[in-house]
N, CA, C and O atoms as a GROMACS GRO file, in nm:
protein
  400
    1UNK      N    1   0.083  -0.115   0.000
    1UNK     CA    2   0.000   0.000   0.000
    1UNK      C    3   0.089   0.124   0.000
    1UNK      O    4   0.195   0.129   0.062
    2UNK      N    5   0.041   0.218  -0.071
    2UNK     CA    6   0.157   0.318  -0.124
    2UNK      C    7   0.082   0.434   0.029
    2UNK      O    8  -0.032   0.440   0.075
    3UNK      N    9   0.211   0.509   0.065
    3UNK     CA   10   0.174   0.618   0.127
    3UNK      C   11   0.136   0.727   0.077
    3UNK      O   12   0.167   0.743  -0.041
    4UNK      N   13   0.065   0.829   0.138
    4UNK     CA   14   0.014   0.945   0.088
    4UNK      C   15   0.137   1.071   0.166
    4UNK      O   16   0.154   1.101   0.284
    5UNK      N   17   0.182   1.104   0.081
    5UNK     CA   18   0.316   1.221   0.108
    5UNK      C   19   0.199   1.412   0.075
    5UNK      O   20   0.138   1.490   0.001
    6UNK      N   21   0.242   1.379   0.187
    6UNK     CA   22   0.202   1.562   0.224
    6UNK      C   23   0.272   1.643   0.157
    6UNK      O   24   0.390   1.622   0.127
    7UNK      N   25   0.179   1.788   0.113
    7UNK     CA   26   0.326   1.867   0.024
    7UNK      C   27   0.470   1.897   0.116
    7UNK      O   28   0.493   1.863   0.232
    8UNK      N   29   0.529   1.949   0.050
    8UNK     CA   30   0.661   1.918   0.092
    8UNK      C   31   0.661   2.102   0.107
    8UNK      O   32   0.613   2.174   0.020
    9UNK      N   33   0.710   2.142   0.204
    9UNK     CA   34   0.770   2.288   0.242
    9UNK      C   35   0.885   2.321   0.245
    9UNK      O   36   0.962   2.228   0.271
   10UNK      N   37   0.919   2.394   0.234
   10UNK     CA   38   1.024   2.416   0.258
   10UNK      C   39   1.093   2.531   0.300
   10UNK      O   40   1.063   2.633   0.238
   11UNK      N   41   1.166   2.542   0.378
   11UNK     CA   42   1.155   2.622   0.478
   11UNK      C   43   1.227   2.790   0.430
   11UNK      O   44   1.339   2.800   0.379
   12UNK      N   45   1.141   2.901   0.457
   12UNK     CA   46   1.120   3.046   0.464
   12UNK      C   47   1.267   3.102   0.541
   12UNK      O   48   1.290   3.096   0.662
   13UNK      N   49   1.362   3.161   0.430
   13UNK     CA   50   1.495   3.171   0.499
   13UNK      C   51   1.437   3.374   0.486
   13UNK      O   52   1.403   3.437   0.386
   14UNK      N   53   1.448   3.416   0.622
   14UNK     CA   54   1.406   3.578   0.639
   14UNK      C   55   1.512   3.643   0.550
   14UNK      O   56   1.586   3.563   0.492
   15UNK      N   57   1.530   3.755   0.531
   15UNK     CA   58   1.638   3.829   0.457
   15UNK      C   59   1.607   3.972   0.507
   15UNK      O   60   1.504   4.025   0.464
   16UNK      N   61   1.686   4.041   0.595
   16UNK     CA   62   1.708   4.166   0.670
   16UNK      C   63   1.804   4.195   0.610
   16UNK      O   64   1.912   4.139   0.592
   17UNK      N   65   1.733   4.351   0.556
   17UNK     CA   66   1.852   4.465   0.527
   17UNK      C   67   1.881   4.559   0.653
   17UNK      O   68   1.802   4.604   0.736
   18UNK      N   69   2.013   4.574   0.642
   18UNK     CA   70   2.079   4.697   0.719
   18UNK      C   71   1.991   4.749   0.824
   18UNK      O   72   1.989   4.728   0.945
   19UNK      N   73   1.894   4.847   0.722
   19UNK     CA   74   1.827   4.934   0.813
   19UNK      C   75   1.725   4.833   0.888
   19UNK      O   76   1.698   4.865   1.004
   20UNK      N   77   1.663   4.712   0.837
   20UNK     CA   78   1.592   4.650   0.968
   20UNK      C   79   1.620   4.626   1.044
   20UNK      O   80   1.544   4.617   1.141
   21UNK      N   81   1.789   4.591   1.051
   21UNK     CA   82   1.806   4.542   1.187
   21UNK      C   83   1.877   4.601   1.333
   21UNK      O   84   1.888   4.558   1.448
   22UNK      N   85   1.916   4.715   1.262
   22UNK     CA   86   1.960   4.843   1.338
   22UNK      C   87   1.934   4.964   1.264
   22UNK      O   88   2.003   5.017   1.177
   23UNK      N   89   1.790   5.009   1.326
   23UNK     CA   90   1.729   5.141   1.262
   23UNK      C   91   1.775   5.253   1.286
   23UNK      O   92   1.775   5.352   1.212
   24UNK      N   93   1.821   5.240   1.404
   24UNK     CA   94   1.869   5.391   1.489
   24UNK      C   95   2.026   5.395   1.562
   24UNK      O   96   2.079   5.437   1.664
   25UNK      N   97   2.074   5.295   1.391
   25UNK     CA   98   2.257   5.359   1.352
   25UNK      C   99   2.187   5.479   1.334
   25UNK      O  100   2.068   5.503   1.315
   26UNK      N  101   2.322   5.576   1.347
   26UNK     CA  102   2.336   5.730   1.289
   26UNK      C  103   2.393   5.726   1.141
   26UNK      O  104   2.454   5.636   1.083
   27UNK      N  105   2.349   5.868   1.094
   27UNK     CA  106   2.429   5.862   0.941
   27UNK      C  107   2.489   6.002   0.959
   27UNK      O  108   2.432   6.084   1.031
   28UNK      N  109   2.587   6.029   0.904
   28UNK     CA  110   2.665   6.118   0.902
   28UNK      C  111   2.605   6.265   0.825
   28UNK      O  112   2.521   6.249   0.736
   29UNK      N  113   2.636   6.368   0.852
   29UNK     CA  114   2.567   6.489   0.756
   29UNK      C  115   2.706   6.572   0.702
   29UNK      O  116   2.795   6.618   0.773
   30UNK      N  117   2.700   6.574   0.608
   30UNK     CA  118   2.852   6.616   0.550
   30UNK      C  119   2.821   6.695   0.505
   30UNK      O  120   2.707   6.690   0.458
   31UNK      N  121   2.917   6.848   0.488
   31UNK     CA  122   2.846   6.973   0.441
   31UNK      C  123   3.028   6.980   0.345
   31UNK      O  124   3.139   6.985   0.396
   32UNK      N  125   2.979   6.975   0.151
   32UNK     CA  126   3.078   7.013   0.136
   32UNK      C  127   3.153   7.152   0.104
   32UNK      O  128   3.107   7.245   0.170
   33UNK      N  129   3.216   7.174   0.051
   33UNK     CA  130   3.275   7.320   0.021
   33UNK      C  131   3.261   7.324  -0.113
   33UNK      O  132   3.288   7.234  -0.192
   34UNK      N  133   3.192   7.493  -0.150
   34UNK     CA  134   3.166   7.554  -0.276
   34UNK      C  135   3.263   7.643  -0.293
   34UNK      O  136   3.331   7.688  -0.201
   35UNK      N  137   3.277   7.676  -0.422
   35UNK     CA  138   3.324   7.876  -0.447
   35UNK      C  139   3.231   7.952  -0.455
   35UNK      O  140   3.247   8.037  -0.543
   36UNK      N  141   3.118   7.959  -0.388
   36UNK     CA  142   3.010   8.049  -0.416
   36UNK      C  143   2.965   8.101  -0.270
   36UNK      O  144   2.908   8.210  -0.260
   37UNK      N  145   2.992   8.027  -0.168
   37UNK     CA  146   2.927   8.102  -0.034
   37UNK      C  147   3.040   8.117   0.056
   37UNK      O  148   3.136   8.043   0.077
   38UNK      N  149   3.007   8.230   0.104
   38UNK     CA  150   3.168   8.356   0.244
   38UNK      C  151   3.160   8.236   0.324
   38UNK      O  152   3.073   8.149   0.321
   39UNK      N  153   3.278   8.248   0.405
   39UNK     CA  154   3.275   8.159   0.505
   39UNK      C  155   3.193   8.228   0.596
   39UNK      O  156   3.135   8.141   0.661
   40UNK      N  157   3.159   8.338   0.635
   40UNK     CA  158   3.098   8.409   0.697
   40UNK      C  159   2.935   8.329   0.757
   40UNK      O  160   2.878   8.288   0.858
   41UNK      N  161   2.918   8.348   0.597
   41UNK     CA  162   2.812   8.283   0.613
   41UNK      C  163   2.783   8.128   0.644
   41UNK      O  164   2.675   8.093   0.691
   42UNK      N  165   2.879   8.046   0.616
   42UNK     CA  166   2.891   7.897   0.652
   42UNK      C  167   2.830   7.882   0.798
   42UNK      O  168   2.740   7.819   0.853
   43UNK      N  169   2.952   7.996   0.838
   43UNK     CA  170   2.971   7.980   0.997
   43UNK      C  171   2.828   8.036   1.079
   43UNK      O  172   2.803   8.013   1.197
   44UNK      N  173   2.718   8.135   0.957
   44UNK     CA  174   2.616   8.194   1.015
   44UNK      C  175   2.498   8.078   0.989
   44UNK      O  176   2.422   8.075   1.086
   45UNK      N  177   2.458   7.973   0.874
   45UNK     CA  178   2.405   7.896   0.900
   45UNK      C  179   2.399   7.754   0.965
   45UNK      O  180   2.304   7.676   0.974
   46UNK      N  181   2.562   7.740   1.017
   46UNK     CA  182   2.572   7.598   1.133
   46UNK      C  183   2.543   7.673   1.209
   46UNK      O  184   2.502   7.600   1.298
   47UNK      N  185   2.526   7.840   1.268
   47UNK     CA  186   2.448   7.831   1.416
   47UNK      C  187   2.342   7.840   1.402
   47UNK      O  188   2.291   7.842   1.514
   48UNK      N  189   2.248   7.851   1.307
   48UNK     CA  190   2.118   7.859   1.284
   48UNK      C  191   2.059   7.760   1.250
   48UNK      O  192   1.939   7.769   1.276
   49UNK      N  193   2.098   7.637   1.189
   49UNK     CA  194   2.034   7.515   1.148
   49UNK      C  195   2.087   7.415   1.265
   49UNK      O  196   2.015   7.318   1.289
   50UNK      N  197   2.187   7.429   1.327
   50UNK     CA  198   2.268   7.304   1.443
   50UNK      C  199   2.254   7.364   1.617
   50UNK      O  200   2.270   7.321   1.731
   51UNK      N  201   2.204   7.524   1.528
   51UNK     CA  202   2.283   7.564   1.726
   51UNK      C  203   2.381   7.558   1.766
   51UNK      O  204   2.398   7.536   1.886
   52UNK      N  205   2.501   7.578   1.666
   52UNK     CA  206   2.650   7.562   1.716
   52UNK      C  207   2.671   7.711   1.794
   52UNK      O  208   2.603   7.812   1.780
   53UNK      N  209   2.790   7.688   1.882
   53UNK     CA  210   2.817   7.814   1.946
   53UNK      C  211   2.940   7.860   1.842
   53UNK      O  212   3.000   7.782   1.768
   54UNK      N  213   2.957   7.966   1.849
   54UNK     CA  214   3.054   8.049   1.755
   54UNK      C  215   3.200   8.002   1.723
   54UNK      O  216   3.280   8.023   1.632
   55UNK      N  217   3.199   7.941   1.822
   55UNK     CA  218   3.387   7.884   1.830
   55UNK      C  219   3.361   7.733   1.786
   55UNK      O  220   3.467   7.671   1.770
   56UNK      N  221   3.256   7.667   1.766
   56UNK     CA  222   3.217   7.537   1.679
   56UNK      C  223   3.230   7.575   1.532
   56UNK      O  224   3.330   7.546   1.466
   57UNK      N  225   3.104   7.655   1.473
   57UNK     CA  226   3.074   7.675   1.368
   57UNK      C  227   3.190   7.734   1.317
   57UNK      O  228   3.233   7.669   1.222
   58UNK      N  229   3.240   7.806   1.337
   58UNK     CA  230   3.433   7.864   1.278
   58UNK      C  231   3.495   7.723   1.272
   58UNK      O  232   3.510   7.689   1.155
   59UNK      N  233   3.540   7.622   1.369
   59UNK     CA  234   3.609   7.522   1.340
   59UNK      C  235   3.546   7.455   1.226
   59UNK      O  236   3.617   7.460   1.126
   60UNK      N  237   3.442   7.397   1.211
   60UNK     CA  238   3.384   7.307   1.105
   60UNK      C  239   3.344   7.372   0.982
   60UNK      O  240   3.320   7.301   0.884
   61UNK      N  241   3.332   7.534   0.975
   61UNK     CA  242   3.348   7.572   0.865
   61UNK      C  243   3.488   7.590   0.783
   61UNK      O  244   3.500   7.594   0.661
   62UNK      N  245   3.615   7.603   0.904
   62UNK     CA  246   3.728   7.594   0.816
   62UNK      C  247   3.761   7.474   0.790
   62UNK      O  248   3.829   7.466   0.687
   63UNK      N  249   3.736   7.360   0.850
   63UNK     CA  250   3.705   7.201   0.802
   63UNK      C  251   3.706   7.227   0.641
   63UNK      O  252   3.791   7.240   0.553
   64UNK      N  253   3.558   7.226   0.654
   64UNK     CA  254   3.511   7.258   0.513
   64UNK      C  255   3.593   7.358   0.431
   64UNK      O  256   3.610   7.325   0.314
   65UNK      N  257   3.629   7.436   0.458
   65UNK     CA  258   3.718   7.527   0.345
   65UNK      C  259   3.838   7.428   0.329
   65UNK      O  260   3.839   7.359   0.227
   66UNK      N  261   3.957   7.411   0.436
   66UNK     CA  262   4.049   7.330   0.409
   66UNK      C  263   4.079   7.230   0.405
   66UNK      O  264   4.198   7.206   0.387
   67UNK      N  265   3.975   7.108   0.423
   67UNK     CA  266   3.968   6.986   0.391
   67UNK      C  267   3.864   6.958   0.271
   67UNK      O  268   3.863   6.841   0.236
   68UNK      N  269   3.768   7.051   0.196
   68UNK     CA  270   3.656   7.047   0.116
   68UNK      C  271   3.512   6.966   0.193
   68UNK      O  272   3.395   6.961   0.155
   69UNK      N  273   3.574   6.912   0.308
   69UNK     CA  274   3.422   6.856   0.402
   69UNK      C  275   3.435   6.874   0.521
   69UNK      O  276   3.542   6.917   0.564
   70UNK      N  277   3.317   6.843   0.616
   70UNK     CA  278   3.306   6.824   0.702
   70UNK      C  279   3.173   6.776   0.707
   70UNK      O  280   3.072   6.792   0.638
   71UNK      N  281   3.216   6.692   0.846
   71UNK     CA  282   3.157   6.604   0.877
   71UNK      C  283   3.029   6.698   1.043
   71UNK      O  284   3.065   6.709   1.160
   72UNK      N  285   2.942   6.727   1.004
   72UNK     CA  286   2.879   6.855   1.094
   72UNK      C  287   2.739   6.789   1.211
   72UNK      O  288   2.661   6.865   1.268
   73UNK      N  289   2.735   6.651   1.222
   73UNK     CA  290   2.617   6.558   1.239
   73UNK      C  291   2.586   6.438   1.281
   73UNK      O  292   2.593   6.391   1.167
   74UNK      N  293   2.555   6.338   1.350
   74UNK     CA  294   2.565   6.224   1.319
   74UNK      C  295   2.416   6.202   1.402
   74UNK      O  296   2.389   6.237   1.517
   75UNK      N  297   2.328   6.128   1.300
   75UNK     CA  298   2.193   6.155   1.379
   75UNK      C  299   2.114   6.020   1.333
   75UNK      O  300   2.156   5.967   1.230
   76UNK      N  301   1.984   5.950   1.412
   76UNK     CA  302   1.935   5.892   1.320
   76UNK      C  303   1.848   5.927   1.163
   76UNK      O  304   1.786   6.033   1.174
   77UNK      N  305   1.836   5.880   1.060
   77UNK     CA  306   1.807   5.888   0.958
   77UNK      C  307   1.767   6.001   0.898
   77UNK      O  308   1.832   6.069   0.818
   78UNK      N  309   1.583   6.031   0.964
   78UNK     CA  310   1.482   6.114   0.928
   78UNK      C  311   1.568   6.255   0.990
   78UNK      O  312   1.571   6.346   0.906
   79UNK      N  313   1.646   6.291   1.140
   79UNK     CA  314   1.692   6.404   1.140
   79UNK      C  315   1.824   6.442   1.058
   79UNK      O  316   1.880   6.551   1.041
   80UNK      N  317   1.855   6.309   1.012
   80UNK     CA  318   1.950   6.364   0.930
   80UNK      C  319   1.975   6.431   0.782
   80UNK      O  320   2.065   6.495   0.729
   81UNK      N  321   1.822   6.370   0.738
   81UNK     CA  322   1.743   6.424   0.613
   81UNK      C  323   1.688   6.567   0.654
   81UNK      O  324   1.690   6.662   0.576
   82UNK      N  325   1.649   6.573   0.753
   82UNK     CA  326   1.612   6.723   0.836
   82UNK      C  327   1.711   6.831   0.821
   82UNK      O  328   1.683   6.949   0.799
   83UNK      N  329   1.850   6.772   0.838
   83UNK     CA  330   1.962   6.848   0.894
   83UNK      C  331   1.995   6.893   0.698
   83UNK      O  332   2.027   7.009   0.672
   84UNK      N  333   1.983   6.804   0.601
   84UNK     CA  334   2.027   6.783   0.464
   84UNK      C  335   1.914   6.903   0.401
   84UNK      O  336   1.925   7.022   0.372
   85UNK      N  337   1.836   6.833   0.399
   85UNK     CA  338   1.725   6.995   0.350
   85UNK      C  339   1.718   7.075   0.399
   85UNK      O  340   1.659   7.159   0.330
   86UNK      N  341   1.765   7.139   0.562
   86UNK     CA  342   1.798   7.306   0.598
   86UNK      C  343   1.918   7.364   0.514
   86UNK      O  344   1.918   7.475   0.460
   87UNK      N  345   1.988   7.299   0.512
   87UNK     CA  346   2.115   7.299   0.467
   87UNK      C  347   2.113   7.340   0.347
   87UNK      O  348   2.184   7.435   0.314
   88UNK      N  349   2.006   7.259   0.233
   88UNK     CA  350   2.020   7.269   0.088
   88UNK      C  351   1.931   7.434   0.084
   88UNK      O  352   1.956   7.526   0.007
   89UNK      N  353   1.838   7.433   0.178
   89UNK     CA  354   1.716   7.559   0.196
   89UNK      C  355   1.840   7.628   0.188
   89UNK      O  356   1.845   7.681   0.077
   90UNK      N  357   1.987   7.664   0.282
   90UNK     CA  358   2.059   7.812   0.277
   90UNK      C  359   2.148   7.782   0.136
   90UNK      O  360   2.257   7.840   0.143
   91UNK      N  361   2.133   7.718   0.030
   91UNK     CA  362   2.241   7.682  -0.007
   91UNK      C  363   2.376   7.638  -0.025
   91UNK      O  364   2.471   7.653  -0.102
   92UNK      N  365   2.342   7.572   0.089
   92UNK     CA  366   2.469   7.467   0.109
   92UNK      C  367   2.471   7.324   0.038
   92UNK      O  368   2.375   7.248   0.031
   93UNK      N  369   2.627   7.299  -0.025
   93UNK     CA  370   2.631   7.203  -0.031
   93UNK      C  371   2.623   7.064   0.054
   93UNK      O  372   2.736   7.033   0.091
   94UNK      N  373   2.518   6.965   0.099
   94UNK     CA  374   2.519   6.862   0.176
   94UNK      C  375   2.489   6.763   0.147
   94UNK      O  376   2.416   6.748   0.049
   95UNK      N  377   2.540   6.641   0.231
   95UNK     CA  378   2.491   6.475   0.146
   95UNK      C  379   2.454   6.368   0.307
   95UNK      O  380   2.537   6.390   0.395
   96UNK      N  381   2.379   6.298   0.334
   96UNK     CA  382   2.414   6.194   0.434
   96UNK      C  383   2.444   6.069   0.398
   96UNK      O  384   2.387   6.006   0.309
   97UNK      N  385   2.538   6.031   0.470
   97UNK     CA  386   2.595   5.891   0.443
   97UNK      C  387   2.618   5.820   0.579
   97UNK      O  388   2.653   5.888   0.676
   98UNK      N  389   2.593   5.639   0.595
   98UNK     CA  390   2.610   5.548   0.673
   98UNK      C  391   2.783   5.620   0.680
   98UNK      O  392   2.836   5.681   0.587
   99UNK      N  393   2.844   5.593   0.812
   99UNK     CA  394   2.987   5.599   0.870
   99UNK      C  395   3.076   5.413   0.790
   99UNK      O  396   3.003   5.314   0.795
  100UNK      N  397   3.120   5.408   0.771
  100UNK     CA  398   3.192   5.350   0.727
  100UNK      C  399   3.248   5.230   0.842
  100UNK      O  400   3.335   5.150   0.809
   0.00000   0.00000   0.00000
């Protein structure tokens, strides 16, 4: 007498990206350097978009002049997209990226 074989399953292997499984890594907010905006002003919209105190925003804006970046941020995701569109609003150059 022949047996009756049940379907056969087989088993559901999950697949998690990055962001599922640690949502609230930080991503970096990098502001780079143009020829089009004073440093003046660099240094006047990191205290207005970050709240830097005056002796911050001077260091990370000469970052940016003499290294072409800086690194001005490290936040989860959505504020870091926050921090990327104030940024682009004064005309600044900015990008976020995972830290390496």
């Amino acid at each position: 007498m022949a047996q009756a074989v049940g379907p056969s399953t087989t088993p559901v292997r999950e697949i998690r990206t990055e962001s599922e499984v640690s949502p609230d890594l930080p991503w970096d907010v990098i502001v780079w350097d143009d020829p089009v905006n004073l440093m003046s002003y660099v240094v006047f919209v990191f205290k207005q978009v970050f709240g830097f105190p005056d002796h911050l925003a001077r260091k990370l804006m000469l970052e940016v002049h003499e290294q072409g970046r800086a690194l001005v941020a490290s936040e989860p995701r959505e504020q870091a997209e926050r921090y990327v569109h104030a940024l682009h609003g004064y005309g600044l150059r900015a990008t976020m990226e995972r830290p390496s």
